[in-house]
C-alpha positions as CSV (number, residue, x, y, z in Angstrom):
1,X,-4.3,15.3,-1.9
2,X,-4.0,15.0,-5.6
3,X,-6.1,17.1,-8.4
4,X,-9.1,16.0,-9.4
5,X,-9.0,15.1,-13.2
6,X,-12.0,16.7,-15.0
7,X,-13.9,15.1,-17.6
8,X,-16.0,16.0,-20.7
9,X,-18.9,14.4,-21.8
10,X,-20.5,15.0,-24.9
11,X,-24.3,13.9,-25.6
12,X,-26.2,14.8,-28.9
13,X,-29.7,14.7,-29.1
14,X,-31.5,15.6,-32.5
15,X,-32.7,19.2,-31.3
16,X,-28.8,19.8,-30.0
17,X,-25.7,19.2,-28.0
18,X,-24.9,19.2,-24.5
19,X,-21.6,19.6,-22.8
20,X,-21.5,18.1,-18.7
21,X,-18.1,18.7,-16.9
22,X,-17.7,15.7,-14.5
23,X,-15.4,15.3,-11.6
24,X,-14.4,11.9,-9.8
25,X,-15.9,11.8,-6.3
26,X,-12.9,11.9,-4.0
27,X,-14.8,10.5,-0.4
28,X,-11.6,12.0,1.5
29,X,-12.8,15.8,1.0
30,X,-15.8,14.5,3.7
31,X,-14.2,13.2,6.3
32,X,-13.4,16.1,8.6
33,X,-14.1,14.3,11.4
34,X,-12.9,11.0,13.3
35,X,-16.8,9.9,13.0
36,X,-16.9,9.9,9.6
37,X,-13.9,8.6,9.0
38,X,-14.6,5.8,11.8
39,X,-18.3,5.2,10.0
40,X,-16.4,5.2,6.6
41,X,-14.5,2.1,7.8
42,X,-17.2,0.2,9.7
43,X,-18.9,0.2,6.2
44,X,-16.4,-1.0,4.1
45,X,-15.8,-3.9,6.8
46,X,-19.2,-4.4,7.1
47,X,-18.9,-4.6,3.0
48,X,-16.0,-7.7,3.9
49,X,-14.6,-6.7,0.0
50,X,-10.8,-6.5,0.8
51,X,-10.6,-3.4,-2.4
52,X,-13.3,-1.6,-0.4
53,X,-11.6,-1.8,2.7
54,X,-8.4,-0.9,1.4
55,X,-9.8,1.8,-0.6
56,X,-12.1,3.0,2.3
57,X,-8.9,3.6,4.3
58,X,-7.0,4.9,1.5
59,X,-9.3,7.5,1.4
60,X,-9.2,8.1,5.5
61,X,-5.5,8.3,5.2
62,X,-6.0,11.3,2.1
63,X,-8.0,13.1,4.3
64,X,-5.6,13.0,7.4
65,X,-3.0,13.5,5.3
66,X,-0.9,10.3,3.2
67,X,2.7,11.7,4.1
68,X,2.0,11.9,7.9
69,X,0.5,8.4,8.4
70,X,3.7,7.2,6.1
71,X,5.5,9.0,8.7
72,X,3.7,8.0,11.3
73,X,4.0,4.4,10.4
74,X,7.4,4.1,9.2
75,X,6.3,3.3,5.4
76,X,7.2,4.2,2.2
77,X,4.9,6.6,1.0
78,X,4.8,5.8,-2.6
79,X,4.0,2.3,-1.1
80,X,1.5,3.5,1.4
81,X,-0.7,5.0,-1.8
82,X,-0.2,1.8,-4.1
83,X,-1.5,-0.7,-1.0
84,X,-4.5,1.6,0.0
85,X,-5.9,2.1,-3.2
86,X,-9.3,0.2,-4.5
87,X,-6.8,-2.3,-6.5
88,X,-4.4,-2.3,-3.4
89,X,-3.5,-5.4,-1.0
90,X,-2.3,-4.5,1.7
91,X,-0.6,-7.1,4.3
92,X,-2.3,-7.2,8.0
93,X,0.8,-5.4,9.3
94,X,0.3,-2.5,7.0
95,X,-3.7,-2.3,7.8
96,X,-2.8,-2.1,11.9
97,X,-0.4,0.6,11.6
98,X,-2.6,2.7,9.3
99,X,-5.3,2.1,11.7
100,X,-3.4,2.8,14.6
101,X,-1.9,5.9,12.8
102,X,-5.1,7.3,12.4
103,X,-6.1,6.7,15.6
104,X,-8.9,4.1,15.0
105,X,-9.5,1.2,17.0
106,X,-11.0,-2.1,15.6
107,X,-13.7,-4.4,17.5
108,X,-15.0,-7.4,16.3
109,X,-18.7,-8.9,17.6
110,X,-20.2,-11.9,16.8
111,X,-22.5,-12.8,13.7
112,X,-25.7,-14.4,14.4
């Protein structure tokens, strides 16, 4: 998992100033379990944004661990990040093996 960046924010009021140290929200540090990480993906599907879906199981692949589902799958690693990231793309091929990898299953059901 990489290091969370920290960040400073400054604010003045009139009376004084007030330092708030700010870290990004990283949601792979809650998914300790396959039903979280299964719910995390029915949302972002749910959400039909192909950057939320991506990033949703960027994040489930952080939390397993990114260089055993590159393993796992037989992808480049470096590749693996760039494609499940919320600016990421990845091809349908790539998206079944992560699944798979992480030992998620997909079902579809109709829409009224």
């Amino acid at each position: 998992m990489e290091p969370r960046k920290r960040r400073t924010i400054r604010t003045s009021t009139p009376a004084r100033s007030v330092k708030t140290v700010t870290t990004p929200y990283d949601a792979a540090a809650n998914l300790q379990t396959e039903e979280r990480m299964a719910a995390l993906l029915e949302a972002a599907l749910e959400d039909g944004h192909p950057q939320v879906i991506a990033a949703a199981l960027g994040a489930i692949a952080r939390a397993q661990g990114m260089a055993k589902i590159a393993k796992d799958t037989g992808l480049n690693p470096k590749s693996l990040y760039r494609a499940l990231s919320g600016e990421g793309n990845p091809e349908l091929d790539t998206f079944i093996k992560v699944v798979r990898a992480l030992g998620l299953q997909l079902h579809a059901t109709a829409t009224a």
